[in-house]
N, C-alpha and C positions, 0 to 999 in steps of 0.2 A: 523382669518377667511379668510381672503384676501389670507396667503400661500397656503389655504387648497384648495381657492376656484381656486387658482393657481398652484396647481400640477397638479392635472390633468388636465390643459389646457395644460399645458407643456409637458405632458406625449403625447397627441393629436398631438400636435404641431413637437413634436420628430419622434413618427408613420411618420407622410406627409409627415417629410424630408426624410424618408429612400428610399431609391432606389424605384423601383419596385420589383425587382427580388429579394434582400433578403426579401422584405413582401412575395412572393409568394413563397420562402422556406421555410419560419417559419410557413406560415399557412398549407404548405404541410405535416414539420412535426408532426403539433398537429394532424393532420383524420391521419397520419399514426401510431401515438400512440395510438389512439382512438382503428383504425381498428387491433390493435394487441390484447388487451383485448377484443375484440369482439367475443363472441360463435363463430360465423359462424366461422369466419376467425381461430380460435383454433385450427377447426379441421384439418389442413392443418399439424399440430406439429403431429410427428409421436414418441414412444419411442416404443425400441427393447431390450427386456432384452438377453444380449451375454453370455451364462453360458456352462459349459459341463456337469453340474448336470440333474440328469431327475426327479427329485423330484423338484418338482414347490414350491414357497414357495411369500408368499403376498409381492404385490409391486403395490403402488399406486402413481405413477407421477402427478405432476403439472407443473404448467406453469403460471406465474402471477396470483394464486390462483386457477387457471381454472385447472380439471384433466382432464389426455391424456389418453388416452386407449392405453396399450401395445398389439402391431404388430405383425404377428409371421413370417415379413421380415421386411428389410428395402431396399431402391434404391436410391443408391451414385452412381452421377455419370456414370450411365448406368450398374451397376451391384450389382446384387440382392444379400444381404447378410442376410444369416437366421441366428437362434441366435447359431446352433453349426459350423457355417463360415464353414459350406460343403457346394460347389459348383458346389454339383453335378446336383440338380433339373435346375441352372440356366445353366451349362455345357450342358445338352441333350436338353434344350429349344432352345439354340443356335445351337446346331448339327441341330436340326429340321428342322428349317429356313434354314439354310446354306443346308442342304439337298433337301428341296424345291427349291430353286433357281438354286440347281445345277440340278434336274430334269427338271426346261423350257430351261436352256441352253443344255442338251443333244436332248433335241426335235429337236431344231432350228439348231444342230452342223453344218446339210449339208449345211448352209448358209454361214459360217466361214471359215478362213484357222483356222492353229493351235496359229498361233501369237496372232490372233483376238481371239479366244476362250483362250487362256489366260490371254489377257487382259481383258476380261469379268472376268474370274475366280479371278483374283485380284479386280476387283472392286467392284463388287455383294457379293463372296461367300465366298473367303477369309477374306476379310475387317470385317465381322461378327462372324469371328473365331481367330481374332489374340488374344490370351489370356495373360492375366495379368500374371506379377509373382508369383502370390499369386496361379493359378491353378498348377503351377508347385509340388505340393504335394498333388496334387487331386489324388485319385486311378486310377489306372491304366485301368480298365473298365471305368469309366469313358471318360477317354482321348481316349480312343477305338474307342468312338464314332467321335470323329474330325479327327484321322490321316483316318478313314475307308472313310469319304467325299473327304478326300484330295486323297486317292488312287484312290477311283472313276473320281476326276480331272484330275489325269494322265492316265487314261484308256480315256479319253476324249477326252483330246489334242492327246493324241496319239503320242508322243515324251518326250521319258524321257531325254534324252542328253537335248534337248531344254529347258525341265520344270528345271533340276538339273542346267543349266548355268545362269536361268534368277529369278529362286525364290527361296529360302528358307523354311527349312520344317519348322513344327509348332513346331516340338521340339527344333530344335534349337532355332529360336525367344526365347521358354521360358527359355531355358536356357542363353543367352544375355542378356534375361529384368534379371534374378534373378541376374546375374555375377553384372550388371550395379549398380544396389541395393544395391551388397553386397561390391563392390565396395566403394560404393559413402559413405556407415556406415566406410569403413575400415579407408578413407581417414582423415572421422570425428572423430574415435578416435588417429589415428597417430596426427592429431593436439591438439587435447586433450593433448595428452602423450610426443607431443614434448621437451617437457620442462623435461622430467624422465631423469636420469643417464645413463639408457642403451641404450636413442638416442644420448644423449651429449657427450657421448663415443663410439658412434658405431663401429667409425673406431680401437679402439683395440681392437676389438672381431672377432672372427671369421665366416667361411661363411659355414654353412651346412645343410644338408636338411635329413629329417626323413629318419631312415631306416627302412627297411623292415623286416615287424615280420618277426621269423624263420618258417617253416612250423609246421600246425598244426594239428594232426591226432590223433584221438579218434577212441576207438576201445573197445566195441559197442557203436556208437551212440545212445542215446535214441530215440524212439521208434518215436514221432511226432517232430524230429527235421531234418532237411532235409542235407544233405552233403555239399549244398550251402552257407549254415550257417559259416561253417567255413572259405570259403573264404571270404566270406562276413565280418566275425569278423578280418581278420587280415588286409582285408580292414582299417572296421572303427578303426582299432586302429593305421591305418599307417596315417590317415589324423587327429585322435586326436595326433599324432605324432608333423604335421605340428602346429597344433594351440597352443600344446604348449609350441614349440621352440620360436614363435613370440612372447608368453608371458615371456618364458624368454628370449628372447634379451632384451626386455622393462625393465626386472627385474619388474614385473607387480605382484605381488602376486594374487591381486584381481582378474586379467585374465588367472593366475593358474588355481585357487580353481574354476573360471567359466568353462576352458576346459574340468577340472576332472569331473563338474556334466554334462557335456554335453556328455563325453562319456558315463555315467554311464544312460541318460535319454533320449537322442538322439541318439539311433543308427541308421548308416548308410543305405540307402535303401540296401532291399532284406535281413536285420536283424530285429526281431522285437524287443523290448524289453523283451519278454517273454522268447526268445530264449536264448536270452544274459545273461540275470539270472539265468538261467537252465545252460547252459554251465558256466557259471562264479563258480559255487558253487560243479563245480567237480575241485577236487584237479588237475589231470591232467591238464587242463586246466588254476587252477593257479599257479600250474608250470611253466605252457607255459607263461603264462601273467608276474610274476616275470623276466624271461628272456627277454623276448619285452621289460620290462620297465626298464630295467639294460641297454639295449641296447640304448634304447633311452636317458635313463639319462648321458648314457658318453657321447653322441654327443652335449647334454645340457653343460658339459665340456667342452668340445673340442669349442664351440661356445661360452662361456665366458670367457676358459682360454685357447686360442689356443696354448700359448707357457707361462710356467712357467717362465720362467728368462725372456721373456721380462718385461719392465719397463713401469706401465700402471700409470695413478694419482692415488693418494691418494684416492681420492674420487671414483672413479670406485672402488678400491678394498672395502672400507667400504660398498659402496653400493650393493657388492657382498657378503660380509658377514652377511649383515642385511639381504638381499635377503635370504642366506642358514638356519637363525633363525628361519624366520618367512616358510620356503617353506613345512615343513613336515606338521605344523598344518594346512597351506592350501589346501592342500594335502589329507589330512584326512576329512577334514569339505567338500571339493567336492565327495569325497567318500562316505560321510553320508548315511548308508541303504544299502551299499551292502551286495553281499554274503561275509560272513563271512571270507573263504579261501581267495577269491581271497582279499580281503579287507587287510588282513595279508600281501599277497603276494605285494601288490601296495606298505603297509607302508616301508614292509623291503626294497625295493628298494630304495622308496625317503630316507632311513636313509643313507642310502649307499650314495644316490647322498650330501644330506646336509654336511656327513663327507668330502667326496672329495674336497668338495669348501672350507670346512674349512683348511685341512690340505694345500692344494693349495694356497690358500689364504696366508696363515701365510709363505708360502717356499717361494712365489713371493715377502713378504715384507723382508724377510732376501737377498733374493738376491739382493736387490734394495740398504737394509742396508750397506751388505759384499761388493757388486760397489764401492762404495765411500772408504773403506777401500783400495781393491784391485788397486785403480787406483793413492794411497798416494804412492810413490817412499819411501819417508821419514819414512813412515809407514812398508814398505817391508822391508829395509832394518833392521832398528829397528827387527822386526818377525823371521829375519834370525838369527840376531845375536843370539839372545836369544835362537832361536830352536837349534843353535849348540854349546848352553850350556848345552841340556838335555841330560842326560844318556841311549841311548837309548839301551843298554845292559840290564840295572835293568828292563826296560819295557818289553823286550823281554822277559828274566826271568818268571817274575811273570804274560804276557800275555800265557806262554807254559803252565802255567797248565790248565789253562782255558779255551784256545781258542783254531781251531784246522783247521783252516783258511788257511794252505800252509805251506811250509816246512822253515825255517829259514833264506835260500836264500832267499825267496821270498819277507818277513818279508824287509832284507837288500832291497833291489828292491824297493818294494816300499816307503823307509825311502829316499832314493840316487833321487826317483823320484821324490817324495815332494821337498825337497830343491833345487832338479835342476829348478823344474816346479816356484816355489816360489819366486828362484832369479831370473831369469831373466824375473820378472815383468808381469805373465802373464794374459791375463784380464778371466771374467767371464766365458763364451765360453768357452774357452782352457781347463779351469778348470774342467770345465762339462764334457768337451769330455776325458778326462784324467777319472775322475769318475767311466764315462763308462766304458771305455777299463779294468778300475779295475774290475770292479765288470763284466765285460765281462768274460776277463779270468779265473775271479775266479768261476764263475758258468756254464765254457765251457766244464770242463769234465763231468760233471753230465746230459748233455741233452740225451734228449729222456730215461732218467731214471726215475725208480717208484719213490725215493727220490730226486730230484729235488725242490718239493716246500720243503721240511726240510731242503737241503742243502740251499736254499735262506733265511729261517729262520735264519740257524746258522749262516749264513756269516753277517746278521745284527746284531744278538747280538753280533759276535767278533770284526764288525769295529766299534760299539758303545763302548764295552768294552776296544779296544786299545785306542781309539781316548781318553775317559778319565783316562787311564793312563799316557798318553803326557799330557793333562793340569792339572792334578795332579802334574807331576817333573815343569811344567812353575808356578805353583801354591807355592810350596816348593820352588823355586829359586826368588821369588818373581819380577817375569818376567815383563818388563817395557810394554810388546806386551799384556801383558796376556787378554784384554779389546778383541781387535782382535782377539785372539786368541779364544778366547771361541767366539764369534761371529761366525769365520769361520769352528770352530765345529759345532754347529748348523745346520748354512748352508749345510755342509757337509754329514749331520748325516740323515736330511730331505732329502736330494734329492738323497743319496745313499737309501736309502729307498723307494723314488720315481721309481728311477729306476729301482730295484728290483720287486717292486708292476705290473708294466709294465711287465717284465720277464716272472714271474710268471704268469700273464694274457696270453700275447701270447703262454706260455707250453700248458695249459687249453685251449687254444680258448676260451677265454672267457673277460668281459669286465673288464678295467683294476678297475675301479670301486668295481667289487666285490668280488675283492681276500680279501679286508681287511674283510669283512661281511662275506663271507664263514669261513674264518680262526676263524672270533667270535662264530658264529653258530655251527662251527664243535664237536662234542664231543670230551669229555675227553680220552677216549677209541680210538679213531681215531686218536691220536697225540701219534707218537712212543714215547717212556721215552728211556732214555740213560740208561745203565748200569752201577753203581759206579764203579769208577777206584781205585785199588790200588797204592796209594801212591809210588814214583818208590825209592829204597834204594839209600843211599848218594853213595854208588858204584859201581851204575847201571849208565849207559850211559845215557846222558842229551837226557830231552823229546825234541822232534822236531816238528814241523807243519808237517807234513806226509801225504796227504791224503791215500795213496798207501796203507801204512804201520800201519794207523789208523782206528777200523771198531766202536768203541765205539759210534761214532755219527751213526751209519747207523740204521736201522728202524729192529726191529726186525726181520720180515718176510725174509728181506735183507740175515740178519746173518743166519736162518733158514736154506734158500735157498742155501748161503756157506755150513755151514757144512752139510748140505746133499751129496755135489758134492764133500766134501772131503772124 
């Protein structure tokens, strides 16, 4: 009884010792929890339901069991937001105002110089007009109504040099606040992303910036689409360009698949989405767009693999190849719902782009491999010995019936180049440029000819087809190199390939990227067939590499074209 009759004296006792000022908080905050359950004080709680449906559908809010009655605005911060966030009722309430004030300063002008009546204009008339980033996508009627106040400003002052040195228009401001905004997200997810492969590697990638669609011309335009339209489309596809080269530097898939729906759901002003559908779903058009996006994808190359043989980490190239797995179904999931053509036309691009990182990918780790080969002296030497144990007469042989590559000299030529190039230790570089000059010469009589991409064809089936006849005889002699040796086949075989792929591109004008996908897509019909050769008699003159004197590889029409003029 005694504790009992002793707590709350204690409890008493504890109250008196407290300060003043925390008793006069704690009793402040119980009337302020009071007065928040209070009807009166409820209604002060405002809710806005934000929808862009126009079919109303039940919604009954509370508030510490109390219901709120839904608003058909609300006011943040000095600006009225209705539930479809058009800002236009509160845009021409503001022109109003700003209109009225700008009519007692015209009254009073004769009092003023121009300095003084701009200084009014900034503080009164302006100040009521500076607009949020968020008006920046209000219509353009709209905004009508605030640049018309502000012309009225300058017929005021009556100095435009004066007004253009000392103020800024209202379009600029809104374009600075949106920059500043978009800005300040960009900077949020670069730190986000910091930590991805394609920052932690940025320095071996390269530095390029979208190119520019090819021209775009339709002929008849439909009927409600206006000629604007198309510049406008090769706009927005030169700035979906920009968004999604920053997504792949990052190797970002997720900021892929986001650019792809943002072109496809955000177009650029002066297009609208109606347009863009309409035009997207004529085949011309995505024709045109397959070619933009081929152009765009090799710059997406060229910005990840600026240079094939240089030597980038391990980890950059996996996360270049995991990058090219996952990039076509991103690709497609941001496409979701388009017109059907152009949809075709988007995938077959990004297949072409996914192959290119792949086969790049695998040539950058063989050159990386063949380095450490090429750079073993111990290793060279060994490679030589062994390569001039091969016979390369029997190669020669049985490469003449098959291949048709240069005349027998040449064969010798480049057999004398090899081992010259070989022994005296030369590094990767040399090699390449050596490559070149091969596959230069060898495809320099054919330019500006109709067979040009056939003759590029044949010249890679026969340097594949000699190259493994040589590690066939180092195969048969049970070559101590032969480990090397097949390595720098490999090597060899991809980037004589590489080369050629580029060749063929620059004949075409066209992106190096989609000579391999043309070549798949082409028909059967469109790929000349050679003519069976008869077998030549054991007493007939040995076959030769000939171009001159060989027409069996040439394309039918070729042959046609002959014997007509004979």
């Amino acid at each position: 009884g005694a504790e009992g009759r002793g707590g709350p004296r204690a409890e008493e006792q504890a109250a008196m010792s407290e300060p003043p000022q925390l008793r006069l908080a704690g009793e402040a905050g119980q009337q302020a929890e009071v007065a928040v359950v209070d009807p009166v004080v409820i209604t002060k709680v405002k809710a806005c339901l934000f929808s862009a449906k126009r079919s109303q559908f039940p919604l009954a809010p509370t508030f510490r069991n109390v219901s709120v009655s839904i608003s058909d605005h609300l006011e943040l911060l000095g600006v009225t937001l209705s539930p479809t966030l058009n800002f236009g009722s509160y845009i021409e309430s503001k022109a109003h105002l700003a209109g009225r004030k700008l009519g007692i300063l015209w009254r009073v002008r004769r009092y003023f110089t121009s300095e003084q009546l701009l200084s009014l204009y900034q503080a009164q008339v302006r100040s009521c007009m500076e607009c949020s980033h968020l008006w920046d996508g209000s219509a353009k009627y709209q905004l009508d109504a605030l640049e018309h106040i502000e012309r009225r400003a300058k017929k005021l002052i009556n100095d435009d040099a004066f007004v253009e040195a000392r103020l800024q228009s209202l379009e600029h401001m809104r374009k600075a606040l949106l920059f500043l905004i978009k800005e300040g997200r960009s900077r949020d997810r670069s730190r986000d992303s910091s930590s991805s492969p394609g920052h932690v590697h940025r320095q071996y990638m390269g530095t390029v910036s979208p190119p520019d669609p090819p021209p775009l011309n339709i002929h008849p335009l439909p009927e409600d689409v206006s000629p604007d339209a198309l510049n406008a489309l090769r706009r927005h596809h030169r700035e979906h360009g920009a968004e999604f080269l920053e997504a792949v530097a990052a190797l970002d898939t997720g900021a892929v698949e986001r650019a792809r729906r943002a072109f496809w759901r955000r177009p650029a002003r002066g297009l609208c989405r109606r347009d863009l559908w309409r035009l997207a779903a004529r085949r011309d058009v995505a024709a045109w767009l397959r070619t933009a996006e081929l152009q765009l994808y090799q710059r997406a190359v060229e910005l990840l693999l600026p240079d094939v043989l240089r030597p980038i980490p391990p980890q950059l190239t996996q996360a270049i190849r995991n990058f090219a797995k996952s990039l076509e179904a991103a690709l497609a999931a941001g496409a979701g719902g388009a017109p059907l053509a152009a949809g075709r036309a988007q995938a077959a691009a990004a297949g072409a782009l996914a192959a290119a990182l792949r086969r790049y990918t695998s040539l950058n780790h063989l050159a990386q491999a063949a380095r450490a080969v090429l750079n073993n002296h111990h290793q060279i030497h060994q490679m030589l010995a062994d390569l001039n144990r091969v016979d390369f007469r029997v190669v020669r042989e049985q490469a003449a019936w098959a291949c048709s590559c240069g005349s027998a000299a040449t064969a010798h030529k480049l057999e004398a180049d090899f081992k010259a190039t070989l022994g005296r230790g030369a590094s990767l570089e040399q090699w390449a440029g050596w490559l070149e000059t091969c596959v230069g010469s060898a495809l320099a009589p054919h330019e500006r000819r109709p067979d040009y991409t056939a003759r590029a064809r044949r010249l890679l089936l026969d340097w594949s087809f000699y190259s493994s006849l040589v590690i066939r005889e180092l195969t048969l002699r049970s070559a101590a190199s032969f480990g090397s040796f097949h390595l720098i086949r490999l090597l060899y075989d991809e980037y004589v390939s590489y080369l050629i792929e580029r060749r063929v591109a620059a004949h075409h004008n066209a992106p190096p990227i989609a000579v391999m996908q043309r070549a798949f897509e082409q028909e059967e019909e469109d790929v000349p067939e050679e003519q069976p050769r008869a077998e030549p008699e054991d007493d007939e003159q040995d076959w030769e590499w000939d171009d001159d004197e060989e027409e069996d590889d040439e394309p039918t029409d070729i042959k046609k074209q002959k014997m007509a003029a004979e």
